[in-house]
C-alpha positions as CSV (number, residue, x, y, z in Angstrom):
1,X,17.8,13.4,-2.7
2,X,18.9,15.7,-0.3
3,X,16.4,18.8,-1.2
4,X,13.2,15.8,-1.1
5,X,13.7,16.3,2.6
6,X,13.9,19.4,3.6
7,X,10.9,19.2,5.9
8,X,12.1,16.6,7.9
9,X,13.4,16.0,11.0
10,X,14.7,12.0,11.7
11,X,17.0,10.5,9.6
12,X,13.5,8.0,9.4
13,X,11.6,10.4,8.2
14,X,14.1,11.2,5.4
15,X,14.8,7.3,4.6
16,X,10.9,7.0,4.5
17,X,10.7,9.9,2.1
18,X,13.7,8.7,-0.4
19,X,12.5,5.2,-0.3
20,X,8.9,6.6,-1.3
21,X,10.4,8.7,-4.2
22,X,12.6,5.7,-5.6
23,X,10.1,3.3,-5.7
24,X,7.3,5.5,-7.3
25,X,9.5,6.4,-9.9
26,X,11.2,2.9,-10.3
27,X,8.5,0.3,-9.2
28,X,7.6,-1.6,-6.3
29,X,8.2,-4.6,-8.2
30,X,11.4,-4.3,-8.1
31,X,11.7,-4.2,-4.0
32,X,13.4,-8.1,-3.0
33,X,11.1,-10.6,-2.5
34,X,10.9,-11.3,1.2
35,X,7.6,-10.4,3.0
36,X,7.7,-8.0,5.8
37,X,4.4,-9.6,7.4
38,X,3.1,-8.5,10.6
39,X,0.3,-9.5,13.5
40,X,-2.7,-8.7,11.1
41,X,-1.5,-11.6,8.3
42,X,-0.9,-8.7,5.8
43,X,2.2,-6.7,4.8
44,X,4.1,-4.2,6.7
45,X,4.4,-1.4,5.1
46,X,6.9,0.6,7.3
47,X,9.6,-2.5,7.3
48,X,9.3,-3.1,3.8
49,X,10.1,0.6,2.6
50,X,13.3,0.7,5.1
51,X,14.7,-3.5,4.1
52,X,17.8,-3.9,2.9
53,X,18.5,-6.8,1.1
54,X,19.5,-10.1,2.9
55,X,20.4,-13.5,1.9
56,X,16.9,-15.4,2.8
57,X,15.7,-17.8,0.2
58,X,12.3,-15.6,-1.7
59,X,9.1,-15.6,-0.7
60,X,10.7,-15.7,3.0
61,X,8.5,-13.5,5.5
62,X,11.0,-12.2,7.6
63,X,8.0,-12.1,11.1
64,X,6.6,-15.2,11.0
65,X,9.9,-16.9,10.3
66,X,7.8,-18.9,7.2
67,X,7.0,-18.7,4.0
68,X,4.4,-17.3,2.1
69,X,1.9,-19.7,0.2
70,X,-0.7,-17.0,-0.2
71,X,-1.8,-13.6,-1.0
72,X,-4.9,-12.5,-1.5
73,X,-6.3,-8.6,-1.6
74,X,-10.1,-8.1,-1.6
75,X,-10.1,-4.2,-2.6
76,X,-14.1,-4.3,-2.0
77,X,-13.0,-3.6,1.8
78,X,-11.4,-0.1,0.5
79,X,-13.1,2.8,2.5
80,X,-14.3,4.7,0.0
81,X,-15.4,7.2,1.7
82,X,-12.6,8.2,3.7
83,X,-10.5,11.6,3.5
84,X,-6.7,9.7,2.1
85,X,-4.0,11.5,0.1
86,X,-2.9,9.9,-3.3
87,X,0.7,9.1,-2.0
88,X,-1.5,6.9,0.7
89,X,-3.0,5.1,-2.0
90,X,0.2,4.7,-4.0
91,X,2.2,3.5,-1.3
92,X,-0.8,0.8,-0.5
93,X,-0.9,-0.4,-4.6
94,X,2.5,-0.6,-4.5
95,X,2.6,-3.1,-1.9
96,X,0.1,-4.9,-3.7
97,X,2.6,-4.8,-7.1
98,X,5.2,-6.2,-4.3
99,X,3.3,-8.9,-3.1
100,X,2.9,-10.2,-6.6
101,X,6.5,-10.3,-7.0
102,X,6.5,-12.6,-4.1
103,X,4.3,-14.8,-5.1
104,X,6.3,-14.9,-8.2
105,X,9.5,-16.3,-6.7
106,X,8.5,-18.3,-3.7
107,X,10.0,-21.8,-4.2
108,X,11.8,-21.1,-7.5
109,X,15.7,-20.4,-8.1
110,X,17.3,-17.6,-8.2
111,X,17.9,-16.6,-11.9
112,X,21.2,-15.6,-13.4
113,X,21.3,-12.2,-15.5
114,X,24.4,-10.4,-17.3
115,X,26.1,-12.3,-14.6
116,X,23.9,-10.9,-11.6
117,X,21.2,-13.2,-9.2
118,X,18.2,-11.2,-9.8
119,X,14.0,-12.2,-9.5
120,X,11.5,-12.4,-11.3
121,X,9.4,-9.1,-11.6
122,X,5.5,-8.4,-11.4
123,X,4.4,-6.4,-13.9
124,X,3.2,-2.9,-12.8
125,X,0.4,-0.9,-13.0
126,X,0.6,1.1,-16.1
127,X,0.0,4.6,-14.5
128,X,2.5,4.1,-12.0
129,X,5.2,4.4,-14.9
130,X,4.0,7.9,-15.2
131,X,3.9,9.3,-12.1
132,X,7.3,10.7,-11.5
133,X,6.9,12.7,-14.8
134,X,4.4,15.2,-13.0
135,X,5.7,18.0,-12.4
136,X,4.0,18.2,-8.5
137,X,4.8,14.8,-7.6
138,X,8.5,16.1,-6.3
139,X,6.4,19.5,-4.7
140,X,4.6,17.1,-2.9
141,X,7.4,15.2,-1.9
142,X,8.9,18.5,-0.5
143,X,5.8,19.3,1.5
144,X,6.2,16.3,3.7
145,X,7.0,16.6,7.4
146,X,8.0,14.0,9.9
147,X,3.6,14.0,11.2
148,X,2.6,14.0,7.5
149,X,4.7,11.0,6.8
150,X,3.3,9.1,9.8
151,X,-0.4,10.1,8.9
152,X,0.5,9.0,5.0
153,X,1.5,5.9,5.9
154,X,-0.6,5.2,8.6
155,X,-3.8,5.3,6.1
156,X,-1.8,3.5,3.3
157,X,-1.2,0.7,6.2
158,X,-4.8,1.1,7.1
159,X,-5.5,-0.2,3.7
160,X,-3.2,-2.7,3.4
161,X,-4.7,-4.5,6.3
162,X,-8.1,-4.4,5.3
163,X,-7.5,-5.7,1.7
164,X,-4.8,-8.0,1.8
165,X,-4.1,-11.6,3.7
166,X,-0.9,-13.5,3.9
167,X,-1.0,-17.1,4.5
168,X,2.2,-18.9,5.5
169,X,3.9,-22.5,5.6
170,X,6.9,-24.1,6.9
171,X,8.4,-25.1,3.4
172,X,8.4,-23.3,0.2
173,X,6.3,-24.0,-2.8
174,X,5.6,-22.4,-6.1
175,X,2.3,-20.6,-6.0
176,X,0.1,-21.2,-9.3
177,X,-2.3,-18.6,-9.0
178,X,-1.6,-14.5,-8.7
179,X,-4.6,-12.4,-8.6
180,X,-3.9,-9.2,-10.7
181,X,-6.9,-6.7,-10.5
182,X,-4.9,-4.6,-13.2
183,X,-8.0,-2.5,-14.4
184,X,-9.5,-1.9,-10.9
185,X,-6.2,-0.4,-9.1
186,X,-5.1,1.6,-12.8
187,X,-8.5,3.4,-12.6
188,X,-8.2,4.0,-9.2
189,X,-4.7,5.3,-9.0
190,X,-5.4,7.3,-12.3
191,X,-7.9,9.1,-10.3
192,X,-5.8,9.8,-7.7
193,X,-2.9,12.0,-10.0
194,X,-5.4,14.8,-9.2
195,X,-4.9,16.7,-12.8
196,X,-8.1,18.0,-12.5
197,X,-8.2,19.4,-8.8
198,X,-5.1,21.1,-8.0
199,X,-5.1,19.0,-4.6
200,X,-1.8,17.9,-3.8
201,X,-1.0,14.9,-3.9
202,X,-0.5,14.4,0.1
203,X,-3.2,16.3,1.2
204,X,-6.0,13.9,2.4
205,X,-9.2,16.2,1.6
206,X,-11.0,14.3,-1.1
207,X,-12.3,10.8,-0.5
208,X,-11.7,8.2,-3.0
209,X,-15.4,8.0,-3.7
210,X,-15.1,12.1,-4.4
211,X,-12.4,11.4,-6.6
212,X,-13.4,8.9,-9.0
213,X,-16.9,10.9,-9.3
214,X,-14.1,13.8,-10.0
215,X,-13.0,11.9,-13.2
216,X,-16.5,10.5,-14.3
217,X,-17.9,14.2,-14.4
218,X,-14.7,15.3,-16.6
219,X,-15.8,12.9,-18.6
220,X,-19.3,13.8,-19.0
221,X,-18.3,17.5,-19.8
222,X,-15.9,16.3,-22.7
223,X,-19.2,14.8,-23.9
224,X,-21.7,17.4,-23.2
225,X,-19.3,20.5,-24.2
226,X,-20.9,22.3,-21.5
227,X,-23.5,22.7,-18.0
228,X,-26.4,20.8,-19.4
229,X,-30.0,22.3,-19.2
230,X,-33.1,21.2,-17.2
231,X,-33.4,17.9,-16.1
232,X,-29.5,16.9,-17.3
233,X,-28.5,19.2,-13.9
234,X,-29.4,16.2,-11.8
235,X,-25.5,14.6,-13.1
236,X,-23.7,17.7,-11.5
237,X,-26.2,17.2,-8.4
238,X,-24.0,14.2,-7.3
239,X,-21.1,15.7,-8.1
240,X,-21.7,18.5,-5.6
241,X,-23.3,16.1,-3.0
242,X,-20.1,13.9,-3.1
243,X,-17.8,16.9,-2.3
244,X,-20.9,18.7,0.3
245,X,-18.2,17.4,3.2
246,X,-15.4,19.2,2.2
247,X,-16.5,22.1,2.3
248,X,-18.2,24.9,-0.5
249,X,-14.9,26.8,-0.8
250,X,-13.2,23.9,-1.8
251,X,-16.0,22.7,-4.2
252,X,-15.5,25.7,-6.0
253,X,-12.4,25.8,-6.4
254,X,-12.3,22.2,-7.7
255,X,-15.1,23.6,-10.3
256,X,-12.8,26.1,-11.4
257,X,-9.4,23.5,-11.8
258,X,-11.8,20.7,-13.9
259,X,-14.1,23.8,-16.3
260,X,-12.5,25.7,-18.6
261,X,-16.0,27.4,-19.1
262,X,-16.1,30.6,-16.7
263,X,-19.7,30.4,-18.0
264,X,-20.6,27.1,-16.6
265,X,-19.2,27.7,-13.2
266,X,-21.0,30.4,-13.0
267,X,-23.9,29.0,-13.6
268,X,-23.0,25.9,-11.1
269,X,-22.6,28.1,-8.1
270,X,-25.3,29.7,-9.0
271,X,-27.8,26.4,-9.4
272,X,-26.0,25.0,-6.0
273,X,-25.9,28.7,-4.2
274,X,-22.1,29.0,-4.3
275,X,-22.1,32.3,-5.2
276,X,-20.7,33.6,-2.2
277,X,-17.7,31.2,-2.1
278,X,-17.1,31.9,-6.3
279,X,-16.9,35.6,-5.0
280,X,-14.3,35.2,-2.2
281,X,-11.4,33.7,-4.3
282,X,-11.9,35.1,-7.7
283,X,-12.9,38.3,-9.6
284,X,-15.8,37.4,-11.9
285,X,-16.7,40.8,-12.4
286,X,-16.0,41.6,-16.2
287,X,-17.4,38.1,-17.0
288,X,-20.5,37.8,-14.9
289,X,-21.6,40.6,-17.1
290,X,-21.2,38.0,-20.2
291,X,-22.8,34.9,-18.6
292,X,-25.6,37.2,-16.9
């Protein structure tokens, strides 16, 4: 682990950056089941990256000096159209995949495997398995510096409080119902892997709304095979309206990283007067001349 934090300058910063690496490759369902509330009633994201294991009975909160009999997540309160980074959004899912394996242990016994007291384990999101087999998840991770770290998980935090609520109470009891949201946070993390942009995977330019427009348009060009004529430009319309705050430079070059078709950005930036931006990154000359 010692090259993953070769930007940082606290020992914090580079317990923050290993314990984001482990747990997005190995899951956050398998983090011990005490909740690291705080003042807002949700989950705190900062203590539960840097526990360490203790002896408190599961489903302990380890702030309120209770235990948890509740927690909910209402991702309808997500900003969509914020600038976040994808590790934000990770980090934030994760703690939802956590929760869920509190709520699985509070008030039950410890169980007894190969001879070692272990818990029982939420079942991830299915991308999440993936994600430490890209090969810029680790360049990312390398990028980091101590204000980067802050800002990550000060917007995962951000999300965290706005979605989720943590109810306590003096004794512990089995909770009966775990909300999942399985197909809801997969889609959204899957848009955040940013194949298709060449963003990294810190960098907070695209919103989350601008993302998962991102992956609907890729999909609508596997269909299409191509720019579509006449009145079918109005799909690519929103596409360049959702990214209009980021700036044309980077518009194009997120056109280039999701076509193939030097063609059909060519004639994007030339439907939504990018021209001048296709010409300051990249030499179309040769193959303006075939799509003129």
């Amino acid at each position: 682990m010692n090259a993953l934090v070769s930007k940082v300058s606290t020992p914090t910063g580079a317990r923050y950056v290993q314990r984001i690496h482990s747990y997005l490759r190995l899951g956050f369902e398998n983090i011990q089941p005490h909740c690291h509330g705080n003042d807002q009633n949700s989950i705190d994201l900062r203590a539960t990256l840097l526990a360490v294991k203790t002896n408190f009975p599961f489903g302990f909160d380890t702030h309120h000096n209770k235990f948890v009999s509740s927690i909910t997540w209402d991702f309808k309160k997500l900003d969509f159209d914020k600038p976040i980074s994808s590790l934000a959004v990770w980090l934030a899912f994760g703690i939802f995949v956590h929760s869920k394996t509190i709520l699985l242990n509070v008030g039950r016994k410890k169980i007894k495997d190969v001879n070692v007291w272990s818990f029982r384990k939420s079942t991830s999101i299915p991308v999440f398995h993936s994600i430490h087999t890209l090969p810029n998840f680790v360049s990312s991770l390398l990028e980091l510096s101590e204000e980067s770290i802050e800002a990550i998980l000060d917007d995962a935090q951000t999300i965290i409080d706005s979605c989720c609520t943590v109810t306590y109470t003096d004794t512990a009891s089995v909770v009966d119902y775990i909300p999942h949201y399985f197909n809801f946070c997969t889609d959204v993390t899957h848009s955040c892997l940013n194949l298709h942009t060449g963003v990294s995977l810190h960098d907070p330019v695209l919103s989350l709304r601008q993302r998962m427009l991102i992956e609907t348009y890729i999909e609508k060009m596997d269909t299409i095979g191509r720019f579509p004529k006449g009145n079918q430009v109005s799909c690519f319309q929103r596409l360049i309206d959702s990214l209009r705050p980021i700036g044309n430079l980077q518009i194009v070059l997120i056109l280039n990283s999701i076509i193939t078709d030097i063609s059909v950005i060519y004639e994007i930036c030339v439907y939504f007067d990018l021209l001048q931006e296709l010409s300051a990154i990249l030499d179309f000359s040769s193959d303006l001349k075939i799509s003129a």
